[in-house]
ChimeraX commands (.cxc) that place a marker at each C-alpha (Angstrom):
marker #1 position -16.04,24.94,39.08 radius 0.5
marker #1 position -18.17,23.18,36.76 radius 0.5
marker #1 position -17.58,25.70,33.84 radius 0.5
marker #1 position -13.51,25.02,34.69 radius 0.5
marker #1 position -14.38,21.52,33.52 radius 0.5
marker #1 position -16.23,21.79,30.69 radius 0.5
marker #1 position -13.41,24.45,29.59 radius 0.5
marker #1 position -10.91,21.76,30.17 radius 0.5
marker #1 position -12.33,19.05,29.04 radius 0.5
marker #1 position -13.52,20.98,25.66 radius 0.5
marker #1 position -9.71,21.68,25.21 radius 0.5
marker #1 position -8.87,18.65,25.87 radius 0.5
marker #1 position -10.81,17.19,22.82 radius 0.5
marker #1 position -9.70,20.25,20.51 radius 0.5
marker #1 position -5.79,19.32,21.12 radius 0.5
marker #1 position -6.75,15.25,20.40 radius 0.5
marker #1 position -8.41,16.79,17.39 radius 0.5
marker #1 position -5.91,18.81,16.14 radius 0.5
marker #1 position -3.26,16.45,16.99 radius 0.5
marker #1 position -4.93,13.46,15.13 radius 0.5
marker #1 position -5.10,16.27,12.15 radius 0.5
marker #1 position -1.42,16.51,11.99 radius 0.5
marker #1 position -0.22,13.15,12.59 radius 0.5
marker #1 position -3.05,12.65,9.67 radius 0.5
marker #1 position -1.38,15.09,7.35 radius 0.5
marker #1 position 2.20,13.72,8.20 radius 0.5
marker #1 position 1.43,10.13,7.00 radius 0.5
marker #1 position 0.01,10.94,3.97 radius 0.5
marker #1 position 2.55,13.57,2.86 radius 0.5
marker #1 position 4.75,10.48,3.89 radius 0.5
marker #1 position 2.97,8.13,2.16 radius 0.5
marker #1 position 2.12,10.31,-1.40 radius 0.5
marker #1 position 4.70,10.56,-4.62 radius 0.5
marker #1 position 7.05,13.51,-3.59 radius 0.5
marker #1 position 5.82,16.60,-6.13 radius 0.5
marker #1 position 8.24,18.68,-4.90 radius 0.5
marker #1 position 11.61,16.65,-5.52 radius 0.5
marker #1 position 14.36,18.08,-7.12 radius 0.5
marker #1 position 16.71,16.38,-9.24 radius 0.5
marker #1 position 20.30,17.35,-10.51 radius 0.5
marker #1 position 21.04,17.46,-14.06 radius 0.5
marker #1 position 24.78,16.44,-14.89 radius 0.5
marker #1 position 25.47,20.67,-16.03 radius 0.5
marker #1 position 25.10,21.23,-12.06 radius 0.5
marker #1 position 21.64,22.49,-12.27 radius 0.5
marker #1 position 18.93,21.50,-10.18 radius 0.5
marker #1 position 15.65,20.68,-11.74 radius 0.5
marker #1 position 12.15,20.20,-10.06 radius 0.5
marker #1 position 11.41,16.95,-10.82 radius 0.5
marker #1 position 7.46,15.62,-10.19 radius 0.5
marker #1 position 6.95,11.61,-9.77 radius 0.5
marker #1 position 6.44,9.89,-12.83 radius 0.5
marker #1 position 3.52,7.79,-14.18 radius 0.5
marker #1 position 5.24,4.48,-13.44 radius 0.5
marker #1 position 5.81,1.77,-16.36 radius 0.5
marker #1 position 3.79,2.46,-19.33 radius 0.5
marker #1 position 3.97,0.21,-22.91 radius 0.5
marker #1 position 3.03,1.79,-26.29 radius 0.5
marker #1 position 3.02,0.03,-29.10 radius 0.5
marker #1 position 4.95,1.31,-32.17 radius 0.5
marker #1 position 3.70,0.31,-35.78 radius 0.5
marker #1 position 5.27,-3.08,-36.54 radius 0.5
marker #1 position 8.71,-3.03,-37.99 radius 0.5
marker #1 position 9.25,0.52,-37.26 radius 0.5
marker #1 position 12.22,1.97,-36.36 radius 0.5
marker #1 position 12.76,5.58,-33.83 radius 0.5
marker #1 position 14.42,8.23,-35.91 radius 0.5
marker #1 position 14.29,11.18,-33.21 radius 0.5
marker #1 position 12.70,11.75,-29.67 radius 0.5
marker #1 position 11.99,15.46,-28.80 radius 0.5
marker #1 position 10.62,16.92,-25.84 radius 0.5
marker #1 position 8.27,19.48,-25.23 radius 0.5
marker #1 position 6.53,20.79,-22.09 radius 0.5
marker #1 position 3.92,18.51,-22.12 radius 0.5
marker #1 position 4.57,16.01,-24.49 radius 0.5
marker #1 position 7.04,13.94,-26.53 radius 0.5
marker #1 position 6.96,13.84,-29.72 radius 0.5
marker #1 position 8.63,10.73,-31.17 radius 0.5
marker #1 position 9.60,10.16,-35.06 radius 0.5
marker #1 position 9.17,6.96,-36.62 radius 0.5
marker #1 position 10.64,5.70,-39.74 radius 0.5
marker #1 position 8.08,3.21,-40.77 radius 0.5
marker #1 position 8.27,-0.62,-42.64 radius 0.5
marker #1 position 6.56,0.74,-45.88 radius 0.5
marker #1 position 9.48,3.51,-46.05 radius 0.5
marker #1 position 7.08,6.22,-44.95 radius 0.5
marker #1 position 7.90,8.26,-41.39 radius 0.5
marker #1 position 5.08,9.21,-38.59 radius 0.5
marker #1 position 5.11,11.05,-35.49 radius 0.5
marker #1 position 4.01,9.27,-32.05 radius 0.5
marker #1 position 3.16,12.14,-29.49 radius 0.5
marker #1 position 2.80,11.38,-26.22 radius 0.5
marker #1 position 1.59,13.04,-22.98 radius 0.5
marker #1 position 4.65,13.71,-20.40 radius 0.5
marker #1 position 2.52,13.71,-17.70 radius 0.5
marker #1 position 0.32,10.22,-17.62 radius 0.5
marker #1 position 2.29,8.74,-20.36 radius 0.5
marker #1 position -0.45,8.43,-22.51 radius 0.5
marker #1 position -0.39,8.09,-26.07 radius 0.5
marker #1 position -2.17,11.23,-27.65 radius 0.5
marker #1 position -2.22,10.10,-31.38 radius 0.5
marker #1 position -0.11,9.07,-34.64 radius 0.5
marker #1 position 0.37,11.00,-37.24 radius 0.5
marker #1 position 1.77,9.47,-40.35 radius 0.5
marker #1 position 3.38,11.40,-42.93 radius 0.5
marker #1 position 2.86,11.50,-46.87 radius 0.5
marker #1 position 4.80,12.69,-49.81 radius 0.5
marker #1 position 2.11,13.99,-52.27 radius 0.5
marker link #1:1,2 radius 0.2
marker link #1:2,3 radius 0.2
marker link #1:3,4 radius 0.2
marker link #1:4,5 radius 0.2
marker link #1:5,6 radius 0.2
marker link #1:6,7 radius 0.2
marker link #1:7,8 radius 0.2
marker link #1:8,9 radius 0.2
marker link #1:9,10 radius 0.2
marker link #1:10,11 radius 0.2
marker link #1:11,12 radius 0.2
marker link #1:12,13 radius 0.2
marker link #1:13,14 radius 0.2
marker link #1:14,15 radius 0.2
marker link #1:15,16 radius 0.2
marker link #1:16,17 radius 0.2
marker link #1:17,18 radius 0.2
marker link #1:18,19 radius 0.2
marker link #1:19,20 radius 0.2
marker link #1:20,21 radius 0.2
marker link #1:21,22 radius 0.2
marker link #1:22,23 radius 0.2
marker link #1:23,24 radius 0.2
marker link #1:24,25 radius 0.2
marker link #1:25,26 radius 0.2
marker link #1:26,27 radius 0.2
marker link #1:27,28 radius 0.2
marker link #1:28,29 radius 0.2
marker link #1:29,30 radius 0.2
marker link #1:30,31 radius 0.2
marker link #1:31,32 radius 0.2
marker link #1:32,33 radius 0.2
marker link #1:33,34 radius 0.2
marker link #1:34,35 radius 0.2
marker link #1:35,36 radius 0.2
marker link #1:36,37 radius 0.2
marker link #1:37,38 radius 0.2
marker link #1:38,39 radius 0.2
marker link #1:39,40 radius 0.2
marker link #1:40,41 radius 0.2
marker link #1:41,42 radius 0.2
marker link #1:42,43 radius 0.2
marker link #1:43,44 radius 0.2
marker link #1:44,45 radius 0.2
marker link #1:45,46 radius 0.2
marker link #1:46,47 radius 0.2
marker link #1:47,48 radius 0.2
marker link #1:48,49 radius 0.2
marker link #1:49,50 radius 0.2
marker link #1:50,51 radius 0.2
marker link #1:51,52 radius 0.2
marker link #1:52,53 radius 0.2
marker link #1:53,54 radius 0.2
marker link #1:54,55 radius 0.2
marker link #1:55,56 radius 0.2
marker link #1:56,57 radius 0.2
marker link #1:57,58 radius 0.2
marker link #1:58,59 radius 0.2
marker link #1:59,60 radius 0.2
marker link #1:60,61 radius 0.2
marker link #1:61,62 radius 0.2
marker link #1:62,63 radius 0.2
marker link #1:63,64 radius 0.2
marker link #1:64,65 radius 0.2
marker link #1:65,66 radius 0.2
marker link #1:66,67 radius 0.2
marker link #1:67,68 radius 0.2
marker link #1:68,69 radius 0.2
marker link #1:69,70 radius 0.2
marker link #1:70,71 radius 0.2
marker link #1:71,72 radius 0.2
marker link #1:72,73 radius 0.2
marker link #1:73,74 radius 0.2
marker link #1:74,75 radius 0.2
marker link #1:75,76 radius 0.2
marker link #1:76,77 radius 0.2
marker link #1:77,78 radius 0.2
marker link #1:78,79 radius 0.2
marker link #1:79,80 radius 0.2
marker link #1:80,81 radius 0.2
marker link #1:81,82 radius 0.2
marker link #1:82,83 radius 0.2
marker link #1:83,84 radius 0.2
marker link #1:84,85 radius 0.2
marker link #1:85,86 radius 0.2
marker link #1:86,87 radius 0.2
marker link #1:87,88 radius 0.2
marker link #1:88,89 radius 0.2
marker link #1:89,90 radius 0.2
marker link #1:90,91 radius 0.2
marker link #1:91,92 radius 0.2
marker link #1:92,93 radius 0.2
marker link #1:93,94 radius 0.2
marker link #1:94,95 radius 0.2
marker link #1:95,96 radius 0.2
marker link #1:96,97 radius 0.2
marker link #1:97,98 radius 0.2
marker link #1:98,99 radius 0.2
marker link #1:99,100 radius 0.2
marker link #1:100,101 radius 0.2
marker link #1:101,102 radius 0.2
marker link #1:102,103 radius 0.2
marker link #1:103,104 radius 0.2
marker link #1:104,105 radius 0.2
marker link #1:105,106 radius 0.2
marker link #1:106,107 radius 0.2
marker link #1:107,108 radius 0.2
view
């Protein structure tokens, strides 16, 4: 009888345990950026789409204007035509919106 107990009671504690694991799980799948949202483009075709960064700033060179914006699979690469009549290329990181670099072109 006392073994009937413990056996209870030990199963007891396993199903609060495993119980408090899922309700765990549930609230923080909940509560986390959905990764797995999909998105449909205006041709009709669904795309995965993963949360964004947010709101990010960059700052452009003064006076500059954008040319072109292309995308790759990681990172943007944006063209700049400059104040000083010279062009450069901002590239920057799809996925944190950082700003990987500048790089300014020159006529030799």
């Amino acid at each position: 009888m006392r073994g009937l107990k413990s056996l209870v009671v030990g199963m007891g504690v396993l199903i609060v345990i495993g119980l408090t694991i899922v309700i765990v799980t549930l609230v923080n799948r909940y509560n986390s950026p959905d990764a797995g949202s999909v998105e449909e483009h205006a041709s009709g075709i669904s795309v995965p789409v993963n949360s964004g960064f947010g709101e990010r700033r960059l700052r452009i060179p003064k006076g500059a204007k954008i040319l072109d914006i292309n995308l790759d699979s990681d990172r943007v690469a944006v063209t700049l035509d400059l104040i000083d009549g010279s062009q450069a290329i901002l590239l920057i990181n799809v996925v944190t919106g950082n700003r990987l670099g500048l790089i300014r072109l020159a006529s030799d």
